[in-house]
N, C-alpha and C positions, 0 to 999 in steps of 0.2 A: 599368390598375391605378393607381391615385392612396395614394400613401403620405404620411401626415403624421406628425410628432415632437412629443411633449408630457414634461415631465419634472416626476419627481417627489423630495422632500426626503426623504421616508418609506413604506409601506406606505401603502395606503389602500383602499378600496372605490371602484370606479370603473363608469358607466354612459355606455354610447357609441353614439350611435341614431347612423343615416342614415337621412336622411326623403326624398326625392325630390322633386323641385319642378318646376311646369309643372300645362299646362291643356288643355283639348282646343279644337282649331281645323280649321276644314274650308280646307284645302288645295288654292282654287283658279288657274284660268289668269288672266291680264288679255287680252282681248281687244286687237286693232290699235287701236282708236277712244281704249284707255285705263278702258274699262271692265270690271269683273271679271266672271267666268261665274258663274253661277246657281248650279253645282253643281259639285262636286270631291269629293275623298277627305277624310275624318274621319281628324284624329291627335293621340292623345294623349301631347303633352309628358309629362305625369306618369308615362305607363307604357310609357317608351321604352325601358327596361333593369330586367332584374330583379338587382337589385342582393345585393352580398354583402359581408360587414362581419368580418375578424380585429382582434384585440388580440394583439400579438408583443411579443416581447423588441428591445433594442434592434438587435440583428444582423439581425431578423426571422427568425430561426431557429427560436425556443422559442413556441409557440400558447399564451397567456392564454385564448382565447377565441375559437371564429369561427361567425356565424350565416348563416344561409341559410335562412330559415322562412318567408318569407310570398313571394309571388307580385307580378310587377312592376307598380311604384304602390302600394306599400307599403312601411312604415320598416324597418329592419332593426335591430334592436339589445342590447347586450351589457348587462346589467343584473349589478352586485355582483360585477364585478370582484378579483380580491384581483390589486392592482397593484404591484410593490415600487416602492423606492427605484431613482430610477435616470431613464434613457429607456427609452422606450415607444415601440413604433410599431403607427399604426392604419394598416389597410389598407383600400379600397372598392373593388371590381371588380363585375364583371355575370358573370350567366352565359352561358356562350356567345359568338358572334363579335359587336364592336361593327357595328353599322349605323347606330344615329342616335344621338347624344349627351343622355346623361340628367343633367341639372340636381338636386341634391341638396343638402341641407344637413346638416352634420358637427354633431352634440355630446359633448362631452364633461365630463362633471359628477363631481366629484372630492366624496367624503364628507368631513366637516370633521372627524368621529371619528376618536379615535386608536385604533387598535388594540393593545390591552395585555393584560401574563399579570400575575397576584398572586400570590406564592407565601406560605405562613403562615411566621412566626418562632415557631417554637419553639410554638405553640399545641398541637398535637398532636402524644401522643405517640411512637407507630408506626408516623409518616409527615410528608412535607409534602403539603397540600394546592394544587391548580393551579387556578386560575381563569381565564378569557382569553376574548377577543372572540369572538362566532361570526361565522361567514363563510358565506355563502350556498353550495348545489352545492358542496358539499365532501365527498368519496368519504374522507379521512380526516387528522387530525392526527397530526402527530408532535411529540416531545417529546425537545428537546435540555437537555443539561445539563452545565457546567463548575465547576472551584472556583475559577474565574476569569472576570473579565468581559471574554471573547474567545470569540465567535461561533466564530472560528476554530481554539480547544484545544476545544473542545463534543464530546460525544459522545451519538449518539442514547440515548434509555433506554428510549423505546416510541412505538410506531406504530402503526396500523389505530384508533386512538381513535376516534369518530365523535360524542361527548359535548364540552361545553366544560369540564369538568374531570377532575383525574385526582391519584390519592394516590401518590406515590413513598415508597413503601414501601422501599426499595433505598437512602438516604441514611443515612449515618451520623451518629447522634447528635452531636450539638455540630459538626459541619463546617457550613458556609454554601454553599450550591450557586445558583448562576444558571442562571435556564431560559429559555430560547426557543422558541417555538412555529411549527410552521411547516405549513401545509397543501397535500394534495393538490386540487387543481380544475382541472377539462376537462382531467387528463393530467399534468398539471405539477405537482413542488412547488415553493412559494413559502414566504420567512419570513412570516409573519404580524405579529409583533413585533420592532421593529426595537432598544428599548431591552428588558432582559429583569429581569426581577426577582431581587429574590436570596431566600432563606426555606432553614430549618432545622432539623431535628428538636433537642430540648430535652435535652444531654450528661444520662446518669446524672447522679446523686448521688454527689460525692466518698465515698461511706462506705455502702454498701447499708445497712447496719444503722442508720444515723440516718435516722428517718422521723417522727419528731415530737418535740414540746420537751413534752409532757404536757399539751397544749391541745386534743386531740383534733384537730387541722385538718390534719395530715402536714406539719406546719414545723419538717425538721430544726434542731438545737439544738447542733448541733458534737459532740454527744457521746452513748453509747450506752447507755442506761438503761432498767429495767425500763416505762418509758412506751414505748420504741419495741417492744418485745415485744409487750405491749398492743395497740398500734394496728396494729401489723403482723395481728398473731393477729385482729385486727375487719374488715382491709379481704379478706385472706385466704380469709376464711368468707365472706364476700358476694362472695366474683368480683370484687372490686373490679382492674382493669386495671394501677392504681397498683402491686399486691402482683406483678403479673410481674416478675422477676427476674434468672432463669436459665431456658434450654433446657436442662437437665438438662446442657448439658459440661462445668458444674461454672467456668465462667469470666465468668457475670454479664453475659451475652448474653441480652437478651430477644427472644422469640418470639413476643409476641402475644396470648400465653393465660395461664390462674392455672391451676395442677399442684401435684401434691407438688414435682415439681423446685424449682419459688419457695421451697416451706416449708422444705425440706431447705439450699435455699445459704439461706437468710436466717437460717435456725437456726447454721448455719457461722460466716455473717458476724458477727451476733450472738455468740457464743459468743470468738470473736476478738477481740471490741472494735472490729471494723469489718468 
């Protein structure tokens, strides 16, 4: 078993062939005189060993990857790798007990892309949306998430994803949250993204009842006038998203959906002067 070490700054996509090397020669005696026999054994150098190829963690403990698919005098190799930050170790054995020594050539070719998540600011408003690299043989993402940029206070929010995006519906209005992405592949997970984005669902409106200045566009105006009745009463009637308000507990928590509960607190707030 031949172990090499290669390291890396970041995550990345990594692909790592053993290709075999040698030729085929016939294997004869030299006669007393100094001359060679006629005739000997056929052997090929190239398919002296059927060769086998891991990608481990650096302890060599945790399996990235290990191949064993073609038959001896053929390459072996790990394609799309998800590799962290860190050491790496590759491994090359044969199968079975050695007898003749098999000559091979090691690669290792490192993706030059970064692997990154986007999260939206404040764009939408009943979630953030997640965006992020795909990774090849991936059984499933997961999706960490802190109100801090420490990998380490992060708590997962969802897993078995198998898409490269995902709406976290679950973050609170006006808070800022950082995500990290991290995949399952050949058994393991790995982060996927090493720096994480930050993004944020868009806080209410200081004043439920301020929803437009009488321009018809829904740009509250600081103040609660028969214009915001109006515009309310218009987005209302058409299902507009905007007019969610309340989940009916009466505390200006929205839900998702347009209901009487909207009409009813917006009529409250309204009625209030806020």
């Amino acid at each position: 078993m031949d172990n090499y070490k290669f390291a890396l700054t970041r995550s990345r996509l990594v692909t790592v062939t053993a290709t075999p090397v040698g030729t085929s020669y016939t294997d004869v005696d030299q006669n007393q005189d100094g001359s060679c026999q006629s005739s000997g054994n056929t052997a090929n150098a190239l398919a002296a060993a059927d060769l086998t190829l891991g990608v481990y963690n650096s302890a060599g403990s945790v399996a990235y990857g290990t191949a064993d698919d073609t038959n001896a005098g053929s390459p072996e190799a790990l394609t799309g790798i998800l590799v962290p930050a860190g050491t790496t170790t590759v491994r090359v054995g044969r199968v079975g007990a050695q007898t003749d020594t098999q000559l091979y050539r090691l690669s290792v070719q490192v993706s030059a892309a970064n692997l990154t998540v986007t999260a939206s600011d404040g764009t939408f408003e009943n979630f953030v949306r997640l965006n992020w690299a795909s990774v090849p043989n991936v059984t499933q993402y997961l999706i960490s998430r802190s109100t801090t940029n420490s990998f380490i206070t992060s708590q997962t929010i969802a897993n078995g994803i198998t898409g490269i995006t995902y709406e976290d519906t679950s973050a609170v209005p006006g808070t800022t949250y950082y995500y990290w992405i991290r995949a399952q592949q050949n058994g393991s997970v790995r982060l996927v993204t090493d720096d994480p984005d930050s993004g944020f669902r868009p806080a209410p409106p200081a004043c439920v009842a301020d929803v437009d200045d009488g321009s018809g566009t829904g740009t509250p105006d600081g103040g609660v006038t028969i214009d915001d009745l109006l515009y309310y009463l218009g987005i209302y009637s058409a299902g507009n998203i905007a007019a969610d308000v309340d989940d009916g507990s009466g505390t200006g928590t929205r839900d998702g959906g347009v209901t009487i509960d909207d009409l009813l607190y917006f009529l409250l707030r309204y009625e209030a002067g806020c």
